[in-house]
C-alpha positions in Angstrom: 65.8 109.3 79.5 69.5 110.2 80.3 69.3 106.6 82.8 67.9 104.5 80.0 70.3 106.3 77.6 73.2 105.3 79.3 71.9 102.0 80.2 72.0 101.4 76.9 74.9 102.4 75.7 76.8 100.5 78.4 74.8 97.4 77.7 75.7 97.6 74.1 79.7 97.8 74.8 79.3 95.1 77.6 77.7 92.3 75.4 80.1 93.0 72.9 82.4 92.3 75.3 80.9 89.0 76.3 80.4 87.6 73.1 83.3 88.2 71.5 85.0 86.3 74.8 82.6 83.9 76.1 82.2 81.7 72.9 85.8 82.3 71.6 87.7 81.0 74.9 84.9 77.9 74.9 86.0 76.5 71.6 89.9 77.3 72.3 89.9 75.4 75.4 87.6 72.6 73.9 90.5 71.9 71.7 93.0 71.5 74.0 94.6 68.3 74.9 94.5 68.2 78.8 92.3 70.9 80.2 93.0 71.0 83.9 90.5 69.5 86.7 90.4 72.3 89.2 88.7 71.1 92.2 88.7 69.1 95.1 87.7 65.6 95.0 85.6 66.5 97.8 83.5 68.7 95.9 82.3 66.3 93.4 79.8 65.1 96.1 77.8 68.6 96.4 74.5 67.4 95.2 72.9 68.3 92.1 69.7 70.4 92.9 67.9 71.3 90.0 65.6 73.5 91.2 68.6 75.8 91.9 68.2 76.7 88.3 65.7 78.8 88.7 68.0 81.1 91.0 71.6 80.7 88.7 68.8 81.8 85.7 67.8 84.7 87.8 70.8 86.3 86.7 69.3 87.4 83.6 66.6 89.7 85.4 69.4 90.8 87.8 71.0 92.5 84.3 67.9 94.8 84.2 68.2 96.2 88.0 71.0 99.0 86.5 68.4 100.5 84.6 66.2 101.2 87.7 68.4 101.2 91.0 71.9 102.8 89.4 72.2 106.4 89.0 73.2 107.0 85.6 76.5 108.7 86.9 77.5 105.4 88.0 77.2 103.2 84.9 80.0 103.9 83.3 82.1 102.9 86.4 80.2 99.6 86.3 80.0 98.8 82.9 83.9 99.4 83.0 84.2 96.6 85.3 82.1 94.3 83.5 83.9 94.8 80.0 87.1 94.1 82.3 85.9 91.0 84.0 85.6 89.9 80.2 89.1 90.4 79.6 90.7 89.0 82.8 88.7 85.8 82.5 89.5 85.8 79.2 93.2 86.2 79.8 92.5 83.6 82.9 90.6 80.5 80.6 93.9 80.5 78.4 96.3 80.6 81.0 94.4 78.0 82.9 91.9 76.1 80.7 89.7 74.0 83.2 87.3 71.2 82.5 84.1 70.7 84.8 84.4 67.5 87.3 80.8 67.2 87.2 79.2 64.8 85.4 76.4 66.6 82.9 73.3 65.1 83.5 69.1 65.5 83.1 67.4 65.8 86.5 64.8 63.2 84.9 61.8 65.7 85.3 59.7 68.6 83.4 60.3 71.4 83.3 64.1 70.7 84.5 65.1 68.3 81.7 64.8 70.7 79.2 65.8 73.6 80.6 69.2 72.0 81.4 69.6 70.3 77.8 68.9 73.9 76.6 71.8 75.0 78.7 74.3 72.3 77.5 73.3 72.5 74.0 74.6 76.4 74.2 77.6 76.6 76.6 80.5 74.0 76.9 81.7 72.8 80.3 85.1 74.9 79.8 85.0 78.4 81.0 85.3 78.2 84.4 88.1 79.6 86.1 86.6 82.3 87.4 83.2 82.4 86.7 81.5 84.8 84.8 78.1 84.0 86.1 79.8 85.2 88.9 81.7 88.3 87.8 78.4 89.8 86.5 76.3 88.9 88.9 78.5 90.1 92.0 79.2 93.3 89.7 76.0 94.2 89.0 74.1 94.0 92.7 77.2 95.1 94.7 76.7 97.9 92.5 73.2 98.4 92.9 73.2 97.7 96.4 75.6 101.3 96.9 72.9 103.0 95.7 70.2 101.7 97.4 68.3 101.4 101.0 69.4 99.5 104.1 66.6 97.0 103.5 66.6 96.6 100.0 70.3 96.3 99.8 70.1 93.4 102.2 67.6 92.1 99.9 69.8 92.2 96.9 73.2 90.7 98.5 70.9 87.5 99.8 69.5 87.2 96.5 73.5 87.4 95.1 73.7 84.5 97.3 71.3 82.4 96.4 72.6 83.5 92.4 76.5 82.0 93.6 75.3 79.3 95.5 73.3 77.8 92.6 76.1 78.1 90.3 77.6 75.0 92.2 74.2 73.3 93.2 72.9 73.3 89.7 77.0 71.7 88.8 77.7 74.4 86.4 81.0 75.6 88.8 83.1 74.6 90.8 83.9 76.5 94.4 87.6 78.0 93.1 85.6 79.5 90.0 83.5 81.3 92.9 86.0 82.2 94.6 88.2 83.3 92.0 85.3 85.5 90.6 85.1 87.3 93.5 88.1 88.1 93.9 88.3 90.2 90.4 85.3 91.8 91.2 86.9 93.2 94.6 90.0 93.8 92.5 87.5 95.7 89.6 85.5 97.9 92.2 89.0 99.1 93.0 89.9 100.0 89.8 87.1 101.4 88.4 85.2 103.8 90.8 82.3 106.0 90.4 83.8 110.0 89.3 
């Protein structure tokens, strides 16, 4: 009860976080004049796989796997880096506010077509640099991972793969928004440890 307590609690102050940032620093960069094109001509050739989707989605069911693999002890640490990550992106879409190079398109087939008009409808092409897909993704099975077994924790950090790489393949990202994310959440686990 204490683990689903705490859960809880920490879930609560985390999503408050996120929606009071996420949808905010959206609108603010959609009304600026010249958002910035971070990226690599280069990169604008990484294929668009829809089917990645399934995988960048699979974020959602990673936000459970605190509730079940994280001792409750070590919530707090983690929700404290997840309400940060909020704040630093945050701070981070002002300072830089980026625009996505991709074109947004409809992969042209069920079920893909409307799962990814369903995803434009809700979230502009703007908050990118870094990504929060990222952040809380990387945040949540690094820190699941600490607590569990050798083979279940190489099971987690492939699927965290898989989660990053689709953030590109399904043109959502670009690779500095990666790469920028994981750098704060190396920065956050420093910050905020467990005790």
């Amino acid at each position: 009860m204490t683990r689903l307590r705490t859960y809880f609690v920490w879930s609560f102050w985390v999503g408050a976080a996120f929606f009071s940032v996420y949808p905010t620093m959206n609108w603010i960069t959609s009304l600026r004049a010249r958002p910035w094109h971070l990226y690599a001509p280069a990169e604008l050739a990484i294929p668009f796989v829809p089917q990645f989707v399934w995988a960048y989605l699979s974020m959602y069911v990673l936000f459970a796997l605190p509730a079940f693999a994280l001792p409750p002890a070590r919530m707090p640490s983690l929700g404290k880096q997840l309400i940060a990550g909020c704040a630093v992106s945050a701070a981070l879409f002002l300072l830089f506010p980026a625009e996505l190079g991709f074109a947004r398109q409809l992969p042209g087939q069920q079920p893909y077509d409307a799962i990814f008009a369903g995803m434009f409808g809700v979230d502009r092409p703007y908050n990118l640099v870094p990504s929060l897909h990222v952040i809380f993704s990387a945040s949540i099975a690094l820190a699941c991972a600490d607590a569990m077994r050798p083979a279940a924790r190489v099971a987690l950090l492939a699927w965290l793969v898989v989660i990053v790489a689709s953030t590109v393949l399904v043109h959502q990202h670009h690779l500095i928004d990666v790469v920028s994310a994981l750098a704060v959440v190396l920065v956050l686990r420093r910050s905020f440890r467990d005790g």
